[in-house]
DOVOVO-916629 format. One record per residue: residue number from 1; residue in one letter; x, y, z of N, C-alpha, C in turn. Coordinates in steps of 0.05 Angstrom, whole numbers, m for minus. Example, Ala and Ser with C-alpha at 12.3 -4.5 7.8 and 13.67 -1.06 7.14 Angstrom:
BEGIN
REC/resi/resn/nx/ny/nz/cax/cay/caz/cx/cy/cz
REC/1/A/264/m114/156/246/m90/156/264/m66/156
REC/2/S/257/m45/142/273/m21/143/258/1/157
//
This chain:
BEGIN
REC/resi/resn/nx/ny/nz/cax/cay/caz/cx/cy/cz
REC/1/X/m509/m516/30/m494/m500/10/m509/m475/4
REC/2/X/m494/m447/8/m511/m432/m6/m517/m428/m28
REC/3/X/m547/m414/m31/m557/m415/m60/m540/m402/m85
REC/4/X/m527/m384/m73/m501/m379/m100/m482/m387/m99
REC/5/X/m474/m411/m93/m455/m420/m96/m445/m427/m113
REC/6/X/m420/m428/m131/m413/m422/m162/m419/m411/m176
REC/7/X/m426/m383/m167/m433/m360/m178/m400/m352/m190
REC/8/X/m400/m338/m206/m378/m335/m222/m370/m309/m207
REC/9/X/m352/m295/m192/m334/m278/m191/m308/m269/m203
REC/10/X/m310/m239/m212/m289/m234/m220/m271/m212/m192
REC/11/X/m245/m222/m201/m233/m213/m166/m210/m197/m176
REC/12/X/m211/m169/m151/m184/m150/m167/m183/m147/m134
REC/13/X/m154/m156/m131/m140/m156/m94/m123/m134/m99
REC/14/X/m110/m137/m80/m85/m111/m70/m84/m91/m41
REC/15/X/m58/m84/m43/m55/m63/m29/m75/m43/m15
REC/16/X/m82/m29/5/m91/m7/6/m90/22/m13
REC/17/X/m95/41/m21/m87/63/m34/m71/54/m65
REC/18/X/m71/22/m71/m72/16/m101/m83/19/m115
REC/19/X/m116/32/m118/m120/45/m140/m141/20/m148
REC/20/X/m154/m5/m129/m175/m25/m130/m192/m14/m143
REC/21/X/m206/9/m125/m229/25/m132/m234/37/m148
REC/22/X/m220/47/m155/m221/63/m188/m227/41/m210
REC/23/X/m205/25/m207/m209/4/m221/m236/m2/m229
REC/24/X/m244/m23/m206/m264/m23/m210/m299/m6/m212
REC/25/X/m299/2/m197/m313/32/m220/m317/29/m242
REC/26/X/m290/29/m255/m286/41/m285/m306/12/m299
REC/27/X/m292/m15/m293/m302/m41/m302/m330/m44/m295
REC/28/X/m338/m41/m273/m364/m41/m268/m384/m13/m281
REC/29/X/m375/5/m287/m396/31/m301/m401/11/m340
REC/30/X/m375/4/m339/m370/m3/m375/m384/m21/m386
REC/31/X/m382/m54/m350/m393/m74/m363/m415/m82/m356
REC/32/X/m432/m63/m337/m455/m61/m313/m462/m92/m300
REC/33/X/m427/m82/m290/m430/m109/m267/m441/m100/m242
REC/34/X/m439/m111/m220/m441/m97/m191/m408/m102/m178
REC/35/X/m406/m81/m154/m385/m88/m145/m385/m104/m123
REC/36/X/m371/m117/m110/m377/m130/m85/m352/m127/m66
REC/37/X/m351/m106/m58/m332/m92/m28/m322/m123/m12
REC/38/X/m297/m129/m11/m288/m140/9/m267/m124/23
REC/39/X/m273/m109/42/m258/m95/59/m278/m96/86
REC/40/X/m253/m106/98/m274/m108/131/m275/m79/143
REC/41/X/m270/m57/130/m280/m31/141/m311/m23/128
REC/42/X/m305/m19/108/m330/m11/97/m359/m20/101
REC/43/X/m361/m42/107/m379/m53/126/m391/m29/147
REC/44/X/m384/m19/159/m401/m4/171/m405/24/166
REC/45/X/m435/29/163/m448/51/156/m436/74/179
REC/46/X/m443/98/171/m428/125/171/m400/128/170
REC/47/X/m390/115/170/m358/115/169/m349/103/135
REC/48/X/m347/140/125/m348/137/96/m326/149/88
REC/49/X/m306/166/99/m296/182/98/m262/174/95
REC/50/X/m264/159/131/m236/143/136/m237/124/114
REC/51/X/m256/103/112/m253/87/101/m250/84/67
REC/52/X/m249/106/64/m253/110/29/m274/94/10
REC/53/X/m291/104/27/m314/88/13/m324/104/m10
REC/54/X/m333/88/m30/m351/100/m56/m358/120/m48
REC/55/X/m364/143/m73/m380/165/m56/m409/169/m69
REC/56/X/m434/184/m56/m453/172/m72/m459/180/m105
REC/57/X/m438/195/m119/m438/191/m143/m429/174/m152
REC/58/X/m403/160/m145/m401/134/m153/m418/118/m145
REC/59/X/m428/108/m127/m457/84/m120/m476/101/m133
REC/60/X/m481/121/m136/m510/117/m163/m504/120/m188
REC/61/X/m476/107/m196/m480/95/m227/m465/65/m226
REC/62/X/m460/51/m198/m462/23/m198/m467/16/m174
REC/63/X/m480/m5/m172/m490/m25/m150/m465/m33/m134
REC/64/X/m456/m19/m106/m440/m44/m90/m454/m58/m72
REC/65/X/m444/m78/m66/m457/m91/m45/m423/m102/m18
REC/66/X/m444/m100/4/m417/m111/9/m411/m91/33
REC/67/X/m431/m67/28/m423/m39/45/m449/m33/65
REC/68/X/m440/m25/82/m457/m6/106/m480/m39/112
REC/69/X/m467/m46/123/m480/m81/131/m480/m78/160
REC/70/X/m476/m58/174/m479/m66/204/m471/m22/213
REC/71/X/m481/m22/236/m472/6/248/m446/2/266
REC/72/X/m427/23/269/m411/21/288/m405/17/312
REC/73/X/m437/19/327/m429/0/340/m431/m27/358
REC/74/X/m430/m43/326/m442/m66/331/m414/m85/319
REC/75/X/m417/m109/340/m390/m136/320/m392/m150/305
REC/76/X/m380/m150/278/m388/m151/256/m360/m176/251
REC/77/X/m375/m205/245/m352/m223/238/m357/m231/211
REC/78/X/m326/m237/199/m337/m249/169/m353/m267/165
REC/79/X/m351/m285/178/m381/m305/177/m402/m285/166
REC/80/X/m409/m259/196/m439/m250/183/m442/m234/156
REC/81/X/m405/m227/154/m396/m225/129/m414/m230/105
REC/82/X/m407/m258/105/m414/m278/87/m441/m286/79
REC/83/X/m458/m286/102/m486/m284/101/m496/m262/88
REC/84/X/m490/m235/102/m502/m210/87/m505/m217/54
REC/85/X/m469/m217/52/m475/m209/17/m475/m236/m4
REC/86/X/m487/m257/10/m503/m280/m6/m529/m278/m5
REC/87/X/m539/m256/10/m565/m253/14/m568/m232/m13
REC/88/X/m542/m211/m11/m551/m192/m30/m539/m199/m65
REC/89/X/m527/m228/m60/m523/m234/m89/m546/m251/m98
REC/90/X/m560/m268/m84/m574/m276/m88/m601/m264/m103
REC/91/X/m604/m237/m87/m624/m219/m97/m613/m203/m125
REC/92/X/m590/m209/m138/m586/m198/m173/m598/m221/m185
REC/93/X/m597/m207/m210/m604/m226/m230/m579/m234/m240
REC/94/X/m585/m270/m242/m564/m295/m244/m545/m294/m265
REC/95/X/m554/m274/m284/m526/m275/m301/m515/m239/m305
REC/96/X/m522/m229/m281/m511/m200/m274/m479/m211/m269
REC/97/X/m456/m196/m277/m432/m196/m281/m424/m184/m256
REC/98/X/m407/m199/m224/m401/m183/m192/m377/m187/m202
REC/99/X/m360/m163/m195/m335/m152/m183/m325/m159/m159
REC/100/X/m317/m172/m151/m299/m167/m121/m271/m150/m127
REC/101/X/m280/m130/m103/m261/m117/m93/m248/m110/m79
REC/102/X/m226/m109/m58/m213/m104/m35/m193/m123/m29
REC/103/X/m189/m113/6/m161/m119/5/m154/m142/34
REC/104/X/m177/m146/46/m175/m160/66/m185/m179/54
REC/105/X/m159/m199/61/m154/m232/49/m177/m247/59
REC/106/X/m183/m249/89/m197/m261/102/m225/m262/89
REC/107/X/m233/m243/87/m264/m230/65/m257/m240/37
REC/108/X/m229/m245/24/m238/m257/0/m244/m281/4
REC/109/X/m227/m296/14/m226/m325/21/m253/m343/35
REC/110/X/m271/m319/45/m290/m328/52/m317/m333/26
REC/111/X/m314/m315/14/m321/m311/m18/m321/m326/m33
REC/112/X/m288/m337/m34/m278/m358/m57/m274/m388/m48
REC/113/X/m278/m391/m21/m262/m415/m23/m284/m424/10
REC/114/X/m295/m409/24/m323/m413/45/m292/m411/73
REC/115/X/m317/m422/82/m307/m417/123/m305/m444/128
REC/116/X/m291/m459/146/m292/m478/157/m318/m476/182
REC/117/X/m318/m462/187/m342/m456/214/m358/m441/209
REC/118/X/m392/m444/219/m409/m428/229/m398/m400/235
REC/119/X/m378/m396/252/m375/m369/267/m372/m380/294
REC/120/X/m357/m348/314/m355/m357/331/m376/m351/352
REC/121/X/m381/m367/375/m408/m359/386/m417/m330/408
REC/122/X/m437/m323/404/m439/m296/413/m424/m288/448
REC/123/X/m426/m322/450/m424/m314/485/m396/m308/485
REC/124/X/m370/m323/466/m348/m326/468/m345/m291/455
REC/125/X/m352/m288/436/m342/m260/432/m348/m238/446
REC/126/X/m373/m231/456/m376/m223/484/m360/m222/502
REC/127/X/m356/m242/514/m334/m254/533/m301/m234/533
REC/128/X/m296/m233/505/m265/m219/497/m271/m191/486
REC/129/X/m290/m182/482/m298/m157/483/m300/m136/508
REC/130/X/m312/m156/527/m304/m139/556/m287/m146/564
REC/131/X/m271/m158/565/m240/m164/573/m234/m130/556
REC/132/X/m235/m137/526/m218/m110/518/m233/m79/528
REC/133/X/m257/m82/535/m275/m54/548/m261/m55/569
REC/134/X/m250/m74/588/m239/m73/629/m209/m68/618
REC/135/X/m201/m78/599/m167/m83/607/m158/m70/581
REC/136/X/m166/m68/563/m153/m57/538/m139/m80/527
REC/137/X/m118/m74/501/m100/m103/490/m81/m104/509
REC/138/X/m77/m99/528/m63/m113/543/m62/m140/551
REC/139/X/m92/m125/567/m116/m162/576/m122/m173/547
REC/140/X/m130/m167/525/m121/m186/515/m99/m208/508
REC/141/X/m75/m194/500/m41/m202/506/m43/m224/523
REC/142/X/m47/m211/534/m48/m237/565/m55/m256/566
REC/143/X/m87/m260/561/m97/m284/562/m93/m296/541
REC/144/X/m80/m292/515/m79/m307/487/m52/m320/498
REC/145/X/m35/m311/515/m1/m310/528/m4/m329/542
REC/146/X/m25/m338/552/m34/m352/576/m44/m374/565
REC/147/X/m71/m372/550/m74/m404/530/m55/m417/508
REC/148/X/m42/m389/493/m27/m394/461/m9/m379/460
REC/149/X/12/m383/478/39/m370/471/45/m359/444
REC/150/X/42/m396/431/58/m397/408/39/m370/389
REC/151/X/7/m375/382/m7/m359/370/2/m327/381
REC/152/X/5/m322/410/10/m301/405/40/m287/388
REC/153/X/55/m305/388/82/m294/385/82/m292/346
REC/154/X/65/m311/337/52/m314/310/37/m285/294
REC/155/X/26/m277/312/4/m253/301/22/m227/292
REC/156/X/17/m225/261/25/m207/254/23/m175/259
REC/157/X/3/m169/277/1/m148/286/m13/m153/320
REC/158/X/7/m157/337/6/m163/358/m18/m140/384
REC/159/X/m19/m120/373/m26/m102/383/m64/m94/378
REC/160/X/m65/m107/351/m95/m102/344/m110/m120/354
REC/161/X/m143/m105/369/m152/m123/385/m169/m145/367
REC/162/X/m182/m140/349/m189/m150/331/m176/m183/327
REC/163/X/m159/m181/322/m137/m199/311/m133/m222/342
REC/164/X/m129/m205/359/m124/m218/388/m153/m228/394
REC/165/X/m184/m215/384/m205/m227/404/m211/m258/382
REC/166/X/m197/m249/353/m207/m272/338/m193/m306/346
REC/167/X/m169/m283/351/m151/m314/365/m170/m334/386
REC/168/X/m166/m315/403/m185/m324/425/m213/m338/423
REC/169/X/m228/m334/402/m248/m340/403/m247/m373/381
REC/170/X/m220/m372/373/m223/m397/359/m208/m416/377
REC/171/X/m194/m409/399/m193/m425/424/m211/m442/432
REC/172/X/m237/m418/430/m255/m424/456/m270/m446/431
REC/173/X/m262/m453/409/m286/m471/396/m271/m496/396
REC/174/X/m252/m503/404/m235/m514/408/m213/m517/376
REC/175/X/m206/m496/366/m196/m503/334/m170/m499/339
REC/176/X/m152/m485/320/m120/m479/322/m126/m453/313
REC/177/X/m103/m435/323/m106/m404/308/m100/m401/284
REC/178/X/m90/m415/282/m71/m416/251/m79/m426/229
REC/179/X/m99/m446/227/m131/m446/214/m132/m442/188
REC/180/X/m144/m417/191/m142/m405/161/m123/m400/139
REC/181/X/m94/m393/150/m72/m393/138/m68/m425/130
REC/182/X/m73/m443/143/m68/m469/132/m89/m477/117
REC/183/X/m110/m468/107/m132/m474/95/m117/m464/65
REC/184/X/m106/m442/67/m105/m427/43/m77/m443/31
REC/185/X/m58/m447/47/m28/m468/39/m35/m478/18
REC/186/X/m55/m499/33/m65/m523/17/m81/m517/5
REC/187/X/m93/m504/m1/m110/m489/m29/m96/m475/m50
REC/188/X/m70/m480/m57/m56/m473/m82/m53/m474/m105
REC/189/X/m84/m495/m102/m92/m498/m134/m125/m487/m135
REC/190/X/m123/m457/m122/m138/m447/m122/m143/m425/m141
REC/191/X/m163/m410/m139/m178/m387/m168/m146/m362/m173
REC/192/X/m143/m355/m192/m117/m338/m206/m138/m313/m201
REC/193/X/m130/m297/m183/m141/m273/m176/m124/m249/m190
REC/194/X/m130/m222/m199/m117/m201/m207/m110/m186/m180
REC/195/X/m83/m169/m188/m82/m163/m163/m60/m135/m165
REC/196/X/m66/m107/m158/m56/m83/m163/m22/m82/m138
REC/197/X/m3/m71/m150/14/m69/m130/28/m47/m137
REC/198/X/47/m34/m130/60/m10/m143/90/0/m127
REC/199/X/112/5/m133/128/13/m128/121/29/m90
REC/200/X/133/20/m65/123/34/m43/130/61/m50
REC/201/X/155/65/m54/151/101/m56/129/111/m69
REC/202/X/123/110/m87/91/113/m104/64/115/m88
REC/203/X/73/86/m71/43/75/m54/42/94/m23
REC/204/X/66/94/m18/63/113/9/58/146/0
REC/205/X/67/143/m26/54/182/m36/35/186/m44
REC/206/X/13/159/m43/m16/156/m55/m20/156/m25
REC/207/X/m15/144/m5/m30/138/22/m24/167/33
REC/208/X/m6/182/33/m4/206/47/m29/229/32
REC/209/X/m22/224/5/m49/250/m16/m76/234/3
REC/210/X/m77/218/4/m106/205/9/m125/203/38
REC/211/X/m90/216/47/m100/221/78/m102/259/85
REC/212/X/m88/265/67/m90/294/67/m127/305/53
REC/213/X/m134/286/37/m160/295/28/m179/281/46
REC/214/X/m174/258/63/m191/245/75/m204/282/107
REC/215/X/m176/288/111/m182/308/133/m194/327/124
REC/216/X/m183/337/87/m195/356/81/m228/350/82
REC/217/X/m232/334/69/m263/334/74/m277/316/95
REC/218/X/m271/320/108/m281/329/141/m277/305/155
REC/219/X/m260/285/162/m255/265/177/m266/270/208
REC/220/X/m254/293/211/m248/303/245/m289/303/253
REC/221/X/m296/321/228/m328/323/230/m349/290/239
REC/222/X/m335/274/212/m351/251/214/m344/240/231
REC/223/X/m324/237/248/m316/220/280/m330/235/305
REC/224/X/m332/260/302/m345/267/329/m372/265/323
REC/225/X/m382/262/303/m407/255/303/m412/222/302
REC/226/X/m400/205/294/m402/177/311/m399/178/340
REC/227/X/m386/192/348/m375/193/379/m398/205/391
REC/228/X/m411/219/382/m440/232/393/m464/208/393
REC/229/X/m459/185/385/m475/165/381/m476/151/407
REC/230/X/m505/152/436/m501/141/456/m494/110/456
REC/231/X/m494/96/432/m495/67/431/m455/64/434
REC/232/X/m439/82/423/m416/83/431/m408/67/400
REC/233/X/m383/59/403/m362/48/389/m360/19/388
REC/234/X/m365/m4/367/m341/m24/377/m317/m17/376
REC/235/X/m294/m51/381/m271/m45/384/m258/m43/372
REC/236/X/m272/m60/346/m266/m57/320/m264/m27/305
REC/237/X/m288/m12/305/m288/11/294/m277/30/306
REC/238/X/m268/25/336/m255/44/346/m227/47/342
REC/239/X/m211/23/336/m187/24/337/m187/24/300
REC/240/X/m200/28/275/m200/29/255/m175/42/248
REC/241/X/m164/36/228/m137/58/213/m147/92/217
REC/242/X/m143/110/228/m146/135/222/m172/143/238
REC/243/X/m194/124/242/m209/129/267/m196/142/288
REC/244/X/m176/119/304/m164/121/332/m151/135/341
REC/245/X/m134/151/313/m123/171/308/m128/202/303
REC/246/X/m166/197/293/m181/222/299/m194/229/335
REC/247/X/m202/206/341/m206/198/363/m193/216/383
REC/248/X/m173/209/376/m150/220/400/m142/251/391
REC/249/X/m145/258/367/m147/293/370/m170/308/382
REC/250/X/m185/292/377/m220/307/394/m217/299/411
REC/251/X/m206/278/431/m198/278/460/m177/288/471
REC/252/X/m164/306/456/m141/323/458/m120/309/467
REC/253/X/m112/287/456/m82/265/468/m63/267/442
REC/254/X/m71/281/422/m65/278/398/m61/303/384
REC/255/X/m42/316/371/m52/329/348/m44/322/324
REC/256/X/m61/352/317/m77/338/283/m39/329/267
REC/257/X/m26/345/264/4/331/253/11/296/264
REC/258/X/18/292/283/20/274/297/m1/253/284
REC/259/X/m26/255/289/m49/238/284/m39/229/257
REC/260/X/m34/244/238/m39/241/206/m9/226/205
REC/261/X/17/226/220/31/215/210/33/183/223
REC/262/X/12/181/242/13/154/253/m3/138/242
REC/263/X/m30/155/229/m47/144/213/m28/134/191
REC/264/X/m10/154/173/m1/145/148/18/120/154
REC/265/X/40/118/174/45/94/187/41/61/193
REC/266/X/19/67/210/m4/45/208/m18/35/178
REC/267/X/m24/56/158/m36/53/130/m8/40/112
REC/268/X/22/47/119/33/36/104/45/6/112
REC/269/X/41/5/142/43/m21/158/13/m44/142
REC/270/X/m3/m37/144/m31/m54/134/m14/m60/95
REC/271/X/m12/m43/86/m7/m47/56/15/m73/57
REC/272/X/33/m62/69/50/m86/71/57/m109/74
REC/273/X/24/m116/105/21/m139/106/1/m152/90
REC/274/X/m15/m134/74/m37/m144/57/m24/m155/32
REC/275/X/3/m144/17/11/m146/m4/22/m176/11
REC/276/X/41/m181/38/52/m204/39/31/m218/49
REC/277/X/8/m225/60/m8/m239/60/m22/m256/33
REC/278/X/m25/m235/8/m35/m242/m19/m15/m260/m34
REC/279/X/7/m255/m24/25/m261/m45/34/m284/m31
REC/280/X/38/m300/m8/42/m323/9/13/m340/4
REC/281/X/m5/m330/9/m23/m354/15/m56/m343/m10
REC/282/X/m50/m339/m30/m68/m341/m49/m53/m339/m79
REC/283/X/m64/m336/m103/m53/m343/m125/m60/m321/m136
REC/284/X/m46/m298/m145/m48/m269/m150/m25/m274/m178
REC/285/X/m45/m256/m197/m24/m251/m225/m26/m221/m215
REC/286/X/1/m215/m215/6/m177/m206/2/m163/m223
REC/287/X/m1/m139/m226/5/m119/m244/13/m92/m228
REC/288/X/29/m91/m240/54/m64/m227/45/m47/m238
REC/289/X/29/m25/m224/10/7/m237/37/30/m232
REC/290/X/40/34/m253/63/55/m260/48/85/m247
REC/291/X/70/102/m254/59/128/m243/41/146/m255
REC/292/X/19/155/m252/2/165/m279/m13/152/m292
REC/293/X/m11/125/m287/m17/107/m310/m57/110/m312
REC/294/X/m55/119/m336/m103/111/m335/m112/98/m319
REC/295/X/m130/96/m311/m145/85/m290/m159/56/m320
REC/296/X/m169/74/m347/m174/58/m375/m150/34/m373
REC/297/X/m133/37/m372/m112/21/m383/m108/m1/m364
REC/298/X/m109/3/m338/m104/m15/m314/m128/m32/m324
REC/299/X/m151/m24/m319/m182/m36/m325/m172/m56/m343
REC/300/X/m163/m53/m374/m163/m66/m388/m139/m88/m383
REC/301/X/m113/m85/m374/m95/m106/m359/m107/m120/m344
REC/302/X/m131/m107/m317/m142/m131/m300/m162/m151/m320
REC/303/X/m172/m140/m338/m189/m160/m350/m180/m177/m368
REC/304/X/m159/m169/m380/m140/m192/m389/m131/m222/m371
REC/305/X/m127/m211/m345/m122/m235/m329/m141/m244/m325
REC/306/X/m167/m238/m328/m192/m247/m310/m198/m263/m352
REC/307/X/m195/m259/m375/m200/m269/m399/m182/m291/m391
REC/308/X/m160/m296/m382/m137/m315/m394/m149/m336/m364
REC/309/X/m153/m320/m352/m162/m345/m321/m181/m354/m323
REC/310/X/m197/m345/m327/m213/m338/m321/m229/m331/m289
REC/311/X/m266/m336/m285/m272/m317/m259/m266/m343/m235
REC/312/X/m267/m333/m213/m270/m354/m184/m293/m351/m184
REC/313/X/m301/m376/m161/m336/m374/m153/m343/m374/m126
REC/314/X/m362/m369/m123/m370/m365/m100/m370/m392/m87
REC/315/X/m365/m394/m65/m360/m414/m47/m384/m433/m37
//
């Protein structure tokens, strides 16, 4: 068991471009909690930009943890997820007040409720990593088409390799793909999480401003300078929301119009399935953020739910 285990978390989920971050910020400057990032992007260091990571005035007036845990290009599973930032909760002091924040389910659930497995083993992910370096998701397609029909026809985003090497690799341990979604079914009498959502016309005019300032301050810059890095890319960080999409304007397959509206696309495709992921297989009290609304006022709604629930714990 790890050593923090029932550590008390307080949890604010949602959407992409809902307004998590602010949130929390605001809760964490007021109640000098720390934050604890569950977004499987932010995880990797220099890629600060796409990913909307804190910026360092916000991290030097609160502690996240949770961020810049591995370089780009290296494979980064929630498992080691999970290890990193028990290592770095472990190292607060025990009655310091953590935030969780973000929007990938998988990362909360590892948090709140643990992993059925170790992880998957190096040789097996290896293994589907050069498949996707020789063949691209095609060869992946294929071989998931070839062991797991059914899983492939299942995957909500059929196309991301990510998603396709994880399939695969819970093949190779001999499990079911489907796994985790059935872990969470049957965990319905699990922790009452807060959770931001907002009108899509609203949310796609927050994801479009957010991609317009992501370029303004310098996207195109911070990708060619990962790309200048001889260690290269994973596949993960390469195919990232808005990465793949800068990618391909500095390889000239792309331009910059085009890029930004496939990026906003893809960003409103992810929101969609993150909001129906949250809302199927975890226990979310919503709050609908109006237009304008304080960043003060939301703060104080999420902590209302987190008073009446109270916190989840660490796993």
């Amino acid at each position: 068991m790890s050593a923090v285990a029932g550590r008390p978390l307080q949890v604010l989920v949602g959407p992409t471009a809902s307004g998590k971050s602010a949130v929390a910020q605001v809760i964490a400057e007021q109640d000098g909690a720390a934050v604890l990032s569950a977004d499987s992007m932010l995880i990797y260091r220099g890629m600060d930009i796409g990913t909307a990571k804190p910026d360092r005035q916000a991290r030097a007036r609160v502690d996240y943890l949770g961020v810049d845990l591995a370089d780009p290009c290296e494979s980064f599973s929630v498992w080691a997820y999970r290890e990193a930032v028990a290592m770095q909760l472990a190292a607060l002091a025990p009655d310091r007040d953590v935030l969780v924040a973000g929007g990938s389910g998988l990362y909360v659930k590892a948090l709140t409720m643990g992993l059925a497995a170790a992880g998957p083993a190096p040789a097996s992910r290896a293994r589907w990593e050069a498949v996707f370096a020789a063949l691209g998701v095609d060869g992946l397609q294929q071989a998931l088409q070839q062991r797991d029909a059914e899983a492939l026809a299942g995957l909500r985003d059929p196309r991301n390799p990510r998603r396709l090497i994880r399939a695969l690799e819970r093949l190779d341990e001999g499990g079911e793909t489907t796994r985790h979604a059935s872990t969470w079914r049957e965990a319905a009498t699990g922790p009452v999480l807060a959770g931001l959502w907002m009108d899509p016309a609203l949310l796609n005019t927050r994801i479009e401003q957010r991609l317009e300032t992501m370029y303004a301050d310098g996207l195109l810059e911070e990708v060619a300078g990962l790309l200048a890095d001889p260690r290269g890319l994973s596949p993960t960080a390469r195919q990232a929301i808005g990465y793949a999409e800068a990618i391909a304007v500095i390889e000239g397959r792309s331009s910059h119009a085009e890029a930004m509206a496939l990026t906003a696309a893809r960003t409103r495709r992810l929101a969609k399935r993150q909001r129906t992921w949250f809302r199927h297989q975890a226990r979310v009290e919503w709050i609908e953020v109006q237009p304008d609304e304080p960043v003060a006022s939301l703060a104080e709604r999420v902590r209302e739910i987190w008073r009446t629930h109270g916190s989840a714990s660490m796993a």
